[in-house]
C-alpha positions as CSV (number, residue, x, y, z in Angstrom):
1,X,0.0,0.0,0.0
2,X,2.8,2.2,0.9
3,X,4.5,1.2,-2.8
4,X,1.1,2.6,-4.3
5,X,0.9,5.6,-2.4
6,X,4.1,6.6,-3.4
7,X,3.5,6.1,-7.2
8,X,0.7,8.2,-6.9
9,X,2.2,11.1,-5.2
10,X,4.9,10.8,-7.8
11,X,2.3,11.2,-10.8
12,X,1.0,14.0,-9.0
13,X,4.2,15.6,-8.5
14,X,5.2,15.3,-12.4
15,X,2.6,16.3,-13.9
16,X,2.5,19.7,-11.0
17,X,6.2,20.7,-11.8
18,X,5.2,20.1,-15.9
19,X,2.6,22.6,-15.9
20,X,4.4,25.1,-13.6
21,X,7.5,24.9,-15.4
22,X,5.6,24.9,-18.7
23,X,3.6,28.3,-17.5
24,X,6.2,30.2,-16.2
25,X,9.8,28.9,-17.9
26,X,8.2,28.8,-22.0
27,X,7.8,32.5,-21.8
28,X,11.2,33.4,-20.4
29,X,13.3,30.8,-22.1
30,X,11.3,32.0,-25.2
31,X,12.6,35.7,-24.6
32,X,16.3,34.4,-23.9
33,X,16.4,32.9,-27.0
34,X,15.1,35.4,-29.3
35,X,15.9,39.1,-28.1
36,X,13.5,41.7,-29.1
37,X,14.8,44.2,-32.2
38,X,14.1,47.7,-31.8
39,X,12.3,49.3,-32.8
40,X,9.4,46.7,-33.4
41,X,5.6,45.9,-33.3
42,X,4.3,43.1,-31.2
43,X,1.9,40.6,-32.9
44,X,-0.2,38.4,-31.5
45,X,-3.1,36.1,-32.7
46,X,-6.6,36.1,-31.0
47,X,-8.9,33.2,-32.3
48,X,-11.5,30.7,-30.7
49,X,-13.7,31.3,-27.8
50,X,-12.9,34.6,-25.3
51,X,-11.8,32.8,-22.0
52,X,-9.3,33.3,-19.1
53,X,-7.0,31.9,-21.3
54,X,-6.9,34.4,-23.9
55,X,-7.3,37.1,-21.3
56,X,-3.7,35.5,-19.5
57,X,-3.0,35.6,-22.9
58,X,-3.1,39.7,-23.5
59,X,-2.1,40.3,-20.6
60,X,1.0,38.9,-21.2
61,X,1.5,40.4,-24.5
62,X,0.7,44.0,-23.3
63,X,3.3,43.3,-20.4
64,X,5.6,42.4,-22.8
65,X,5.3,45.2,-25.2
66,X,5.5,47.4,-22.3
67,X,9.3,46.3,-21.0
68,X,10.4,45.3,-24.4
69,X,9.0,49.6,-25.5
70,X,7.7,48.2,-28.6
71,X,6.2,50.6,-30.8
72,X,2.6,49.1,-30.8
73,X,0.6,45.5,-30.3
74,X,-1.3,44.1,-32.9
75,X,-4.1,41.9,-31.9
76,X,-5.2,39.8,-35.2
77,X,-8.5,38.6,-34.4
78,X,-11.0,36.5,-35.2
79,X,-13.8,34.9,-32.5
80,X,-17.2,34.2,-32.2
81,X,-17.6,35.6,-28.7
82,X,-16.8,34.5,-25.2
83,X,-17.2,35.2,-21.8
84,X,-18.2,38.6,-20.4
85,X,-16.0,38.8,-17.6
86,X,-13.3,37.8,-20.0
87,X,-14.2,40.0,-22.2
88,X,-14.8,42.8,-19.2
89,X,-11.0,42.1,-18.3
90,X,-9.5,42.4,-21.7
91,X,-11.1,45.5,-22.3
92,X,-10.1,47.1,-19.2
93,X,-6.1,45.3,-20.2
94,X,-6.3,47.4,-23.8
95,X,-8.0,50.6,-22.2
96,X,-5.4,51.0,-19.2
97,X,-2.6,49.9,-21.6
98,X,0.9,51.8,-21.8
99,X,1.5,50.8,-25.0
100,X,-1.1,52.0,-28.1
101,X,-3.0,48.5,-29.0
102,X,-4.3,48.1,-32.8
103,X,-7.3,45.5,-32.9
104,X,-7.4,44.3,-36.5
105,X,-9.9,41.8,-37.6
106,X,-8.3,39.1,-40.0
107,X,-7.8,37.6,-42.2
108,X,-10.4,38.0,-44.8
109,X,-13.8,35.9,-43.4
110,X,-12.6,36.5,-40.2
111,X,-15.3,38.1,-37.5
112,X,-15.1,40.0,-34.2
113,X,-18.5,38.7,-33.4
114,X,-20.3,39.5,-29.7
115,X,-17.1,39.4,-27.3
116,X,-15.3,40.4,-30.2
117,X,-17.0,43.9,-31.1
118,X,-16.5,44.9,-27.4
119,X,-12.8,44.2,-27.9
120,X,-12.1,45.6,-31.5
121,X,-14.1,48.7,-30.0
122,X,-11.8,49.3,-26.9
123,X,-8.5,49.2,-29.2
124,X,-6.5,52.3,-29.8
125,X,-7.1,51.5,-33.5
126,X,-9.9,49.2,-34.6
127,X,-9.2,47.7,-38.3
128,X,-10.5,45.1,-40.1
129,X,-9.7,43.7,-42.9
130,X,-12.3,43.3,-46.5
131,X,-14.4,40.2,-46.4
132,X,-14.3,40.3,-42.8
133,X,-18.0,41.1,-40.3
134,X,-18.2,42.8,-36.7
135,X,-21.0,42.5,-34.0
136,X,-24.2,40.8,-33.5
137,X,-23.8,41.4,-29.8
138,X,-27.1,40.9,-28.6
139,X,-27.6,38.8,-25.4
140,X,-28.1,35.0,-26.1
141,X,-28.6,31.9,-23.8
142,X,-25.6,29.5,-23.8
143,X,-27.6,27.6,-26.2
144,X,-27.6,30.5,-28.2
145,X,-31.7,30.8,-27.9
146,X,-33.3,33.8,-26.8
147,X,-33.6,34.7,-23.6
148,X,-37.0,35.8,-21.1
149,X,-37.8,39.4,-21.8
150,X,-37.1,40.9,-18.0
151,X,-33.8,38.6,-17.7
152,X,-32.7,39.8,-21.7
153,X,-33.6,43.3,-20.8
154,X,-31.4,43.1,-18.0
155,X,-28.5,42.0,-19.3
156,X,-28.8,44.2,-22.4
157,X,-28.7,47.0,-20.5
158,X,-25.7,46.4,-19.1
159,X,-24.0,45.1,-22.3
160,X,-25.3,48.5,-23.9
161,X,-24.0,50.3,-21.1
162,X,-20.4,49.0,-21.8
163,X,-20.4,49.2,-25.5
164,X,-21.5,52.9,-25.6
165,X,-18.7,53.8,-22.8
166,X,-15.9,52.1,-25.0
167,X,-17.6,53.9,-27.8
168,X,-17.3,57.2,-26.3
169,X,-13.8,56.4,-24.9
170,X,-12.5,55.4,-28.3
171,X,-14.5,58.1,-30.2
172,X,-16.5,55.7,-31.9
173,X,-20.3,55.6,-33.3
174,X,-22.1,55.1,-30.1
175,X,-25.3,54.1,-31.5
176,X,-24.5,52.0,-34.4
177,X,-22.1,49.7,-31.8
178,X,-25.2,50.1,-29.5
179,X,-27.0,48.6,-32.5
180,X,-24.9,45.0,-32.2
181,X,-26.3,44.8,-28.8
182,X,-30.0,46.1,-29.0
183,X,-30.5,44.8,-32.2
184,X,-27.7,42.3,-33.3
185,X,-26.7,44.0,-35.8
186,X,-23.7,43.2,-37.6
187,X,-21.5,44.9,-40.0
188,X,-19.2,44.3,-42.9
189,X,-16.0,46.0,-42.8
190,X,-16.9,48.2,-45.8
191,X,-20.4,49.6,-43.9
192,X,-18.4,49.7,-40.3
193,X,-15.8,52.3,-42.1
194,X,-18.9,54.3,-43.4
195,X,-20.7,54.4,-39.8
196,X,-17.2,55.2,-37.7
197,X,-17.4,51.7,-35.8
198,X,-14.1,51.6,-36.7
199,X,-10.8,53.8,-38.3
200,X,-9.8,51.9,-41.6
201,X,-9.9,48.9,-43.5
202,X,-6.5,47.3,-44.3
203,X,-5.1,44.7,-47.0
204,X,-2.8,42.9,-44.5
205,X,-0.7,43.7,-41.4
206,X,1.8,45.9,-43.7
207,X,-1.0,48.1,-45.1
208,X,-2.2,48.4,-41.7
209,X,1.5,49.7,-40.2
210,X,1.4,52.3,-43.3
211,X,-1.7,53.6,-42.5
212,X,-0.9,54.0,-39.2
213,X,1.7,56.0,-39.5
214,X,1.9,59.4,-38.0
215,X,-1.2,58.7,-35.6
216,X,-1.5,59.5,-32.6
217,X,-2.9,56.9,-29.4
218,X,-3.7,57.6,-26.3
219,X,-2.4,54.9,-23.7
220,X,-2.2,55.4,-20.0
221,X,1.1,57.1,-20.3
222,X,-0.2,59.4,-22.3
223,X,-0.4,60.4,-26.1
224,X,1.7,58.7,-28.2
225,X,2.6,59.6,-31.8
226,X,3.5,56.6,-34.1
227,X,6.3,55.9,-36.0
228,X,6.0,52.6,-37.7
229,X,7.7,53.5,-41.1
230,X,10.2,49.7,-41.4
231,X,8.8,48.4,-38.1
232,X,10.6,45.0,-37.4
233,X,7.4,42.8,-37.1
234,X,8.0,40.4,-34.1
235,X,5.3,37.7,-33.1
236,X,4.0,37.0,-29.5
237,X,2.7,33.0,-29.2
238,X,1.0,31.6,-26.8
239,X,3.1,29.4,-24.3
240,X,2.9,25.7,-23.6
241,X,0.6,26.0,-20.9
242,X,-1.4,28.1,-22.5
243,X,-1.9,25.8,-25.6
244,X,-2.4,23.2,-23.4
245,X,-5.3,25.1,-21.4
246,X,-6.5,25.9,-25.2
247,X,-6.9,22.2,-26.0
248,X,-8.6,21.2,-22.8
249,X,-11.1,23.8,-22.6
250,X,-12.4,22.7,-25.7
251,X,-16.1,21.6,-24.8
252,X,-15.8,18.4,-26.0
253,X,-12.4,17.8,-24.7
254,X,-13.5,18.8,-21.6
255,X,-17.0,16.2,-21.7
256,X,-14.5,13.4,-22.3
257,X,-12.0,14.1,-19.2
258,X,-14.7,14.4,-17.0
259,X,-16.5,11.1,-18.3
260,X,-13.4,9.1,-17.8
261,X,-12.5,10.9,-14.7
262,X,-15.7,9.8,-12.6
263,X,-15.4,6.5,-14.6
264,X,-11.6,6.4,-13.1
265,X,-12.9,6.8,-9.9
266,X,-15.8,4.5,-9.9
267,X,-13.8,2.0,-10.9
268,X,-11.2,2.8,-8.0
269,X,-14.1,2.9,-5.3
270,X,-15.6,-0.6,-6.4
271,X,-12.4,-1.8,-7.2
272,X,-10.0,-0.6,-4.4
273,X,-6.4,-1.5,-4.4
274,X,-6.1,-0.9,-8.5
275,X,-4.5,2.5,-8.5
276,X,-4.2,3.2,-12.2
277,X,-7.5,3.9,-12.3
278,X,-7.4,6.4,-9.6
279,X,-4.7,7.8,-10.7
280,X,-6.1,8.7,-14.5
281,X,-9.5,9.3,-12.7
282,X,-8.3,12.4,-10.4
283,X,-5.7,13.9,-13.3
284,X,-8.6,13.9,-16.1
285,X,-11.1,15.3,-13.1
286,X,-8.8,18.1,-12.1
287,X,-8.4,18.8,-15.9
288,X,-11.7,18.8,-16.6
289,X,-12.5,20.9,-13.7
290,X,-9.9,23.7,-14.9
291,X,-11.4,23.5,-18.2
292,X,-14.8,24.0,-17.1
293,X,-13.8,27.2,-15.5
294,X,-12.7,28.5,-18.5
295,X,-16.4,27.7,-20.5
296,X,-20.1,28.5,-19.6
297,X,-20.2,25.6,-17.6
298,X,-23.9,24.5,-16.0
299,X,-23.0,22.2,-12.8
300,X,-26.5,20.6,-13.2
301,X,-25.0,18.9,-16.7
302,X,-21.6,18.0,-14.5
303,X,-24.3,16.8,-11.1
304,X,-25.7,14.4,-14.1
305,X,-22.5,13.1,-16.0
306,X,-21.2,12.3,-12.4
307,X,-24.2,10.4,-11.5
308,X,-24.1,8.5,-14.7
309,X,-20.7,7.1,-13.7
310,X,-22.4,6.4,-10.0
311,X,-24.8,4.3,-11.4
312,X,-22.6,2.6,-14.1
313,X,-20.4,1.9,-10.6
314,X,-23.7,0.1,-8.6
315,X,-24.9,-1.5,-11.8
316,X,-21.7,-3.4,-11.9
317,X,-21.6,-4.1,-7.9
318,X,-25.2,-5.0,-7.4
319,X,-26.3,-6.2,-10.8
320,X,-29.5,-4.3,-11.9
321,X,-29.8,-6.5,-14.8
322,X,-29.6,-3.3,-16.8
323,X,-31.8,-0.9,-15.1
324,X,-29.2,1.0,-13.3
325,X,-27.1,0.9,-16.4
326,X,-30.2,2.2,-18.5
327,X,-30.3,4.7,-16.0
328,X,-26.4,5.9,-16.4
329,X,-27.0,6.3,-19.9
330,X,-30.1,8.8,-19.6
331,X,-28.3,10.5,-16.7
332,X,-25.1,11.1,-19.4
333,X,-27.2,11.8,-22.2
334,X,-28.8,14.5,-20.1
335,X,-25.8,16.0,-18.4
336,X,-24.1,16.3,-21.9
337,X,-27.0,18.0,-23.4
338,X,-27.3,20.5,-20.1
339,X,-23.1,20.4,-19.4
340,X,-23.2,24.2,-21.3
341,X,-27.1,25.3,-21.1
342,X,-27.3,28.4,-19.2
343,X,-30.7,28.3,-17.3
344,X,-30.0,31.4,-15.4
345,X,-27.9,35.0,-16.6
346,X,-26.5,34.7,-19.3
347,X,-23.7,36.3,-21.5
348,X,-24.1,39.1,-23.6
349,X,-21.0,38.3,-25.7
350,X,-21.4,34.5,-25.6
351,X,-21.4,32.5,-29.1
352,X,-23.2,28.8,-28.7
353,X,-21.1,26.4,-26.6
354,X,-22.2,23.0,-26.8
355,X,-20.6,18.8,-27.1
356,X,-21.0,17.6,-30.3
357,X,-23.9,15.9,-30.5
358,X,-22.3,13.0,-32.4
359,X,-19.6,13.0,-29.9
360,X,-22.3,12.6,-27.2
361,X,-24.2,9.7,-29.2
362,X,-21.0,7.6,-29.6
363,X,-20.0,7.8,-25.9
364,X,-24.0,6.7,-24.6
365,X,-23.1,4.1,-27.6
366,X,-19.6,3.2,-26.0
367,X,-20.9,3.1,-22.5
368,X,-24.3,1.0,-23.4
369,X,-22.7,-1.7,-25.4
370,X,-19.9,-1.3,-22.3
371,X,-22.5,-2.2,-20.0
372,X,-24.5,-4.8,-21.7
373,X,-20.8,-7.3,-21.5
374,X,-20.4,-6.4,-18.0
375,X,-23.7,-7.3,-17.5
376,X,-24.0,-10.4,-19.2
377,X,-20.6,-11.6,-17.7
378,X,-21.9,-10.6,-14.2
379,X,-25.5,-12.4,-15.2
380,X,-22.9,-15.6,-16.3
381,X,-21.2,-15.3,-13.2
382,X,-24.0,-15.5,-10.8
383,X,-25.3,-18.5,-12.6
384,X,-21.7,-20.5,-12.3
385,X,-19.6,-20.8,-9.0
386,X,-15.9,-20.7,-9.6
387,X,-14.4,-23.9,-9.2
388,X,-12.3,-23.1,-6.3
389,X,-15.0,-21.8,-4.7
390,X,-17.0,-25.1,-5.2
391,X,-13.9,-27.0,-4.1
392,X,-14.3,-25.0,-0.5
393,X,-18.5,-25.6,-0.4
394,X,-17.7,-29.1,-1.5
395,X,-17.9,-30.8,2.3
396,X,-19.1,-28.1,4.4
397,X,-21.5,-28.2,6.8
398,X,-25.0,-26.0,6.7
399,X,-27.8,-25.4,8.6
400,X,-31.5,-25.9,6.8
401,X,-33.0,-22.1,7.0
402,X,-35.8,-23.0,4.5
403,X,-37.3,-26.9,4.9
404,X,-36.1,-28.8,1.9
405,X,-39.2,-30.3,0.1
406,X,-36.8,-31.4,-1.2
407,X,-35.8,-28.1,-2.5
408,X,-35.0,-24.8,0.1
409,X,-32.7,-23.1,1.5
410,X,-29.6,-24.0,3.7
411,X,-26.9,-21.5,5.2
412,X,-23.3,-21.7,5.2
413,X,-21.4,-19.6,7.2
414,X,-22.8,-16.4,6.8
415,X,-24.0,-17.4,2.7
416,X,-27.4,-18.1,1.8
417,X,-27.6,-21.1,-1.1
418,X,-30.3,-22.5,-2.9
419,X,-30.4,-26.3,-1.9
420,X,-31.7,-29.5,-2.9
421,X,-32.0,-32.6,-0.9
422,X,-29.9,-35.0,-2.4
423,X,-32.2,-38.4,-1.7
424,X,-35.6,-36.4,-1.8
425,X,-36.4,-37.0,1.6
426,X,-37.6,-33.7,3.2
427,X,-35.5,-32.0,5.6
428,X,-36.7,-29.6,8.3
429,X,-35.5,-25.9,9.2
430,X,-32.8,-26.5,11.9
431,X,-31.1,-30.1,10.9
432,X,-27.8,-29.7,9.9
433,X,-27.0,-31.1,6.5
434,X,-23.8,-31.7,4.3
435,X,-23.1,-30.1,1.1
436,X,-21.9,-32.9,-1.4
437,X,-22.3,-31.1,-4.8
438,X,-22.5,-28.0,-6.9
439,X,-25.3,-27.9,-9.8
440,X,-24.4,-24.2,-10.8
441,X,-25.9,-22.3,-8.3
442,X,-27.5,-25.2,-6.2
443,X,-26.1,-27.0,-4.1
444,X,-27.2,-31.0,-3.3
445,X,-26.9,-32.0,0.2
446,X,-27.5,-34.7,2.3
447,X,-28.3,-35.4,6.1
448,X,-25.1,-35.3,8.3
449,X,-23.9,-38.4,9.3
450,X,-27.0,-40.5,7.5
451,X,-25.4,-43.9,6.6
452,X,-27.7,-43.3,3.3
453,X,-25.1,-40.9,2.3
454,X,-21.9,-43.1,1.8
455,X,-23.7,-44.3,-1.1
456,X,-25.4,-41.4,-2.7
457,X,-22.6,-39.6,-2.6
């Protein structure tokens, strides 16, 4: 036990010193290698779902531009939406930042959808590139359906509220960005020009530096006129924690470790003394539950999938000849389907979050056909007594708890068994009798010491 204990602690420990050393050494031994020029821009790429990931992700890069003096950050973007307190965050990072911060939308098809037109909005300079769409920042349901008029007129409010105080920071068109969030409107980058949503339209990221030329930004330190006439153009990546919290906050991802964590830890509680199990069943749950705090998570949907795996757990214990396993399945089909369905506020900047539904169909399929062998073994298994376990009943004595007519019941030890008497006499509830054979789960047994039995058996 000690052996195992140690093993686990040791997992534990690795996979703790890879994600800090990951998080906080990529960055620095990135900047060691490759010294910034100067002068330069900083470019960074923004895509996917706005999440505390991304927002770590700014942060960073505004930090970085900031002690490196680069000339200006370039967020490239392109999202759907996110969350609002992400997105609340990132836009207080680009407003309160020392260094001026140009929000271009690309490349062409790109969008700065819901989370997106809040960001592109707060940027010193909003761009976007041709082909590419901004806004339709009207409060949604995680689901992405429409939500009860007093709780929608609520949160629009507020989501108004912030747009139209970027807007007026920024100098922007405060009621056509109001527009995205009263009436979803949305924009091509051709109509947002003409309506002042944002500054210009650029080619690419060099048209953009040309154009920007001779502008001035104000950051927190002040106005600050640009010079970005032969700008070096240095990139800012994400680090290897970062992509790593990137792939695990994936909704589906993040479905799968927590279906294989509570399944790692059923298995472990039913099962004790396995460790593996336990092991992968608390490192997929603790990555599952960082994921989830990085989506629109409901805990109802993560109450259900967990009680799925509860019920897969008894099924197997008590045999429920499929009920309790019938019941897992519903529970994980309904906690999937409710794992991102907001029932209660929702966010204003918030694109549709949900598992794939064909992902969720082939895990009920997985864990069904899972179920119907372990419960057809364990249906097998209750039908047969092992042969060393028959070997041990073979001989013993047992005590007549149900009279024998000539079938009943007889008790040995502390185990109930179906019995039969042996020469078809009946046998009365107290006599002691021998067990002499196994007939799958019945055993034949005899009166002790009757002289009949030398020869019946």
């Amino acid at each position: 036990m000690t052996q195992r204990l140690r093993v686990v602690r040791l997992v534990f420990a690795a996979l703790f010193m890879s994600l800090f050393f990951a998080g906080l050494l990529g960055p620095a031994l990135a900047s060691v290698q490759e010294p910034p020029p100067s002068p330069h821009v900083l470019v960074m790429t923004v895509d996917g779902i706005i999440n505390s990931v991304k927002e770590r992700f700014i942060s960073r890069a505004i930090e970085q531009a900031r002690d490196e003096e680069a000339e200006l950050l370039v967020i490239q973007l392109d999202t759907p939406g996110g969350l609002l307190g992400s997105t609340r965050e990132i836009v207080e990072l680009i407003l309160e930042s020392p260094v001026p911060v140009a929000v271009f939308v690309s490349p062409r098809g790109a969008r700065a959808g819901s989370a997106g037109t809040f960001i592109t909005a707060a940027g010193n300079f909003a761009v976007m590139a041709p082909g590419t769409n901004i806004g339709a920042a009207t409060p949604i349901s995680g689901t992405g359906e429409d939500l009860e008029d007093t709780l929608a007129t609520k949160i629009e409010n507020d989501a108004a509220a912030l747009i139209r105080s970027i807007a007026q920071e920024r100098g922007r068109n405060q009621d056509k960005l109001e527009e995205t969030v009263r009436s979803a409107a949305s924009y091509s980058a051709q109509e947002a020009l003409a309506d002042n949503v944002i500054d210009f339209i650029a080619d690419d990221l060099d048209d953009l530096l040309a154009k920007l030329n001779g502008l001035t930004a104000e950051t927190s330190l002040g106005p600050q006129v640009l010079d970005t006439r032969d700008l070096v153009q240095r990139s800012f990546g994400k680090s290897i924690l970062e992509h790593f919290l990137e792939f695990i906050s994936d909704p589906n991802v993040s479905f799968i470790l927590l279906t294989v964590g509570g399944l790692g830890i059923m298995v472990e509680l039913f099962n004790p003394g396995l460790v593996a199990p336990a092991v992968v069943g608390v490192i997929c749950l603790l990555l599952a539950f960082l994921a989830l705090g990085n989506l629109p998570v409901n805990w109802a949907g993560v109450v259900f999938v967990l009680l799925a795996m509860v019920l897969i757990g008894l099924e197997v214990v008590v045999a429920g000849f499929g009920i309790l396993g019938a019941g897992a399945i519903v529970s994980l089909m309904v906690g999937g389907l409710l794992l991102f369905s907001q029932f209660g506020d929702a966010s204003p900047t918030l694109p549709d979050v949900s598992v794939n539904r064909w992902l969720l169909a082939g895990t009920g399929a997985v864990v069904g056909l899972s179920l119907v062998y372990v419960v057809r073994e364990a249906y097998l298994s209750r039908r047969q007594v092992p042969p060393e376990r028959e070997s041990v009943l073979s001989g013993a004595v047992a005590m007549v708890t149900g009279e024998l007519a000539p079938q009943g019941v007889v008790m040995v030890g502390n185990e109930t068994w179906t019995a039969i008497s042996g020469d078809g006499s009946v046998i009365a509830v107290g006599e002691q009798v021998e067990v002499r054979s196994m007939d799958g789960l019945i055993a034949t047994v005899f009166r002790r010491n009757d002289p009949n039995t030398q020869v019946n058996s």
